[in-house]
C-alpha positions as CSV (number, residue, x, y, z in Angstrom):
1,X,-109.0,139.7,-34.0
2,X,-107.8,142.5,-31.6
3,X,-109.9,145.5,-30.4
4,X,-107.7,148.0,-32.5
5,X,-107.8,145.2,-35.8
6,X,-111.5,145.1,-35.3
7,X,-111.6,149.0,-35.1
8,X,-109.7,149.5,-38.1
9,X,-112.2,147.5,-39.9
10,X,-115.0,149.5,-38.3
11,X,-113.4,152.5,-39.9
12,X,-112.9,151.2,-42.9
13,X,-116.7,149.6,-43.4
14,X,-117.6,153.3,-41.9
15,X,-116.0,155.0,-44.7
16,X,-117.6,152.5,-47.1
17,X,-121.4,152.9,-45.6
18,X,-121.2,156.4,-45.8
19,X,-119.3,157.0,-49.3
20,X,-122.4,154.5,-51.0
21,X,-125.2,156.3,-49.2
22,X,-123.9,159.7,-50.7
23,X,-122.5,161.3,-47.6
24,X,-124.0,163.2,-44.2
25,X,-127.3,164.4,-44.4
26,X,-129.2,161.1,-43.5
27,X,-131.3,159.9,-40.3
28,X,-128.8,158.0,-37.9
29,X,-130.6,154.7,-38.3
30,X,-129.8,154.6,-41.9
31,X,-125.8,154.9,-41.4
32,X,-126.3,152.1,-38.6
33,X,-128.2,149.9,-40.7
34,X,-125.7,150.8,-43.7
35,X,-122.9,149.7,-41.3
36,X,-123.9,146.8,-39.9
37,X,-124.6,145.7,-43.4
38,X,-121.0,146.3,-44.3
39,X,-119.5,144.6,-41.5
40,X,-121.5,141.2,-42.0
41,X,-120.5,141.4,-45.7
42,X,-117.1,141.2,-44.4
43,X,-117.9,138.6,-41.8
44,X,-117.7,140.5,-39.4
45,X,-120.2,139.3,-36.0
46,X,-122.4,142.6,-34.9
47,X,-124.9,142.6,-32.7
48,X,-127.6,145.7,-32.7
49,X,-129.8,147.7,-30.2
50,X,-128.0,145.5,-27.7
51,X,-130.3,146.0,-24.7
52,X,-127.7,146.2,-21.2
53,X,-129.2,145.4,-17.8
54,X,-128.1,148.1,-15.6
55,X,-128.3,147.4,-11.7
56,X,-128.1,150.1,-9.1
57,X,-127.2,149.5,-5.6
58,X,-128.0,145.4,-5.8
59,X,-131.5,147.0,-7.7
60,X,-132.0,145.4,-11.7
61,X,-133.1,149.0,-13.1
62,X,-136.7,148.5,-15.4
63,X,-135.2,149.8,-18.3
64,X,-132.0,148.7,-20.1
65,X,-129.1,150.7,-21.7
66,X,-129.5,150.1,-25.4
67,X,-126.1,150.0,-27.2
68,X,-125.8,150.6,-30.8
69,X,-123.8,148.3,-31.6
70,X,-121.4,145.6,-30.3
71,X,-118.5,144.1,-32.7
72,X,-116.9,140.8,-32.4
73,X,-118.1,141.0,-28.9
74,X,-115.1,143.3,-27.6
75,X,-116.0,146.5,-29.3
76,X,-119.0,149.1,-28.7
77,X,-119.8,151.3,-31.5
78,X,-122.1,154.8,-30.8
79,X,-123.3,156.2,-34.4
80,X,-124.4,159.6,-34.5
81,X,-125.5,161.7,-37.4
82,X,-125.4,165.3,-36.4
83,X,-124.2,168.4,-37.5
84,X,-122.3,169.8,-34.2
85,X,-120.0,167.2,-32.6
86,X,-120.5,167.5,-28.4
87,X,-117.9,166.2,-26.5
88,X,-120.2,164.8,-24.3
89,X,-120.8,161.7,-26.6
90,X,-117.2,160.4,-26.0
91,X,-118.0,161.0,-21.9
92,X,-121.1,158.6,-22.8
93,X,-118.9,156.0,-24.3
94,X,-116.9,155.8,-21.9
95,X,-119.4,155.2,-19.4
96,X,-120.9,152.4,-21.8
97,X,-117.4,151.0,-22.0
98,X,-117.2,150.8,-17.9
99,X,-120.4,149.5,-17.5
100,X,-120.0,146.7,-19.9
101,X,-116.6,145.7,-18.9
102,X,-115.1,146.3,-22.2
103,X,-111.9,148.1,-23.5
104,X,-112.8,150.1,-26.6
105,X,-115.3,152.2,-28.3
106,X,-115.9,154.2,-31.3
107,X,-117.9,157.3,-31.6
108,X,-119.1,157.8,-35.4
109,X,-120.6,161.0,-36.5
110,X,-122.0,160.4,-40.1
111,X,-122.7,164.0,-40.0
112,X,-119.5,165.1,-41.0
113,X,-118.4,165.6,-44.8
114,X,-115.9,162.8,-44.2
115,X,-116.8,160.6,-42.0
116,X,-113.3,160.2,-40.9
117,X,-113.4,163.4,-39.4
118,X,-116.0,162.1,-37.2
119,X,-114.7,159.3,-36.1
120,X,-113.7,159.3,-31.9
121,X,-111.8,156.2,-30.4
122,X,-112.5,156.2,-26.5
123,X,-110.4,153.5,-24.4
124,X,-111.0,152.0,-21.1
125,X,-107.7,150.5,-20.3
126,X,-106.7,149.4,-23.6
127,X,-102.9,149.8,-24.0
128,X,-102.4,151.6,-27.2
129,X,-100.5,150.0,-29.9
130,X,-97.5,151.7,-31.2
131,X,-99.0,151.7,-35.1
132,X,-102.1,152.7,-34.2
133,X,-101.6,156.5,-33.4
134,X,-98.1,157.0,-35.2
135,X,-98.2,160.3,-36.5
136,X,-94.8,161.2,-38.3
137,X,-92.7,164.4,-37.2
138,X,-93.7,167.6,-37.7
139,X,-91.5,169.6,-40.4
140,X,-90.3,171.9,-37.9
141,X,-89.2,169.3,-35.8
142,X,-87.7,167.4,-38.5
143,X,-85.9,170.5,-39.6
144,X,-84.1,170.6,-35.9
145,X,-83.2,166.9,-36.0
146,X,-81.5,167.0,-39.6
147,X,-79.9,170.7,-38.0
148,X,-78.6,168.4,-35.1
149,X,-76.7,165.6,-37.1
């Protein structure tokens, strides 16, 4: 699987985690449990509390990065259950996603009503694919291209 077909199936166990546990209002750990469930009942691989050895200047640093999670080994997932959404988590992702070498990353906030709302892809170097962020015309503009013909 690809980064973006493993993210779409993140999403999509996501969704599922948080429409069976009722919606937001739960402790993080419960949506991450929820959704690592989900993803191994789809067989999906997910590693947990990944600990990440982080070295500074040639220096092993005593205590490790801990990672959410980590999905078929090429995406890193951040789950957060809170009721304001700070930009700062996606700056945080992407930082995980530099240090670890790897391409893509979700940011989940179960907090949200829908947890689709909450849902942040950060990339580091991933070329996007052309289905993946389609988003059809606005009416305006497809009121000026029918006016053109």
């Amino acid at each position: 699987m690809t980064e973006n077909e493993i993210s779409k199936a993140i999403v999509d166990a996501a969704i599922e985690a948080h429409r069976v546990l009722g919606g937001p209002g739960l402790i993080e750990d419960v949506y991450e449990e929820a959704l690592e469930e989900e993803l191994r009942l789809r067989g999906i691989q997910v590693e947990r509390q990944l600990p990440v050895r982080l070295v500074y200047k040639g220096k092993v640093l005593r205590k490790p990065l801990r990672l959410d999670m980590k999905v078929e080994n090429l995406v890193l997932v951040d789950n957060k259950a809170v009721a304001d959404w700070n930009p700062i988590f996606e700056a945080q992702m992407l930082t995980y996603l530099r240090l670890t070498g790897l391409r893509l990353g979700l940011v989940i906030n179960f907090g949200e009503r829908l947890v689709s709302a909450g849902i942040h892809r950060v990339v580091n170097g991933l070329p996007e694919e052309a289905d993946f962020n389609a988003k059809p015309p606005r009416r305006r503009d497809a009121k000026r291209d029918s006016d053109s013909i």
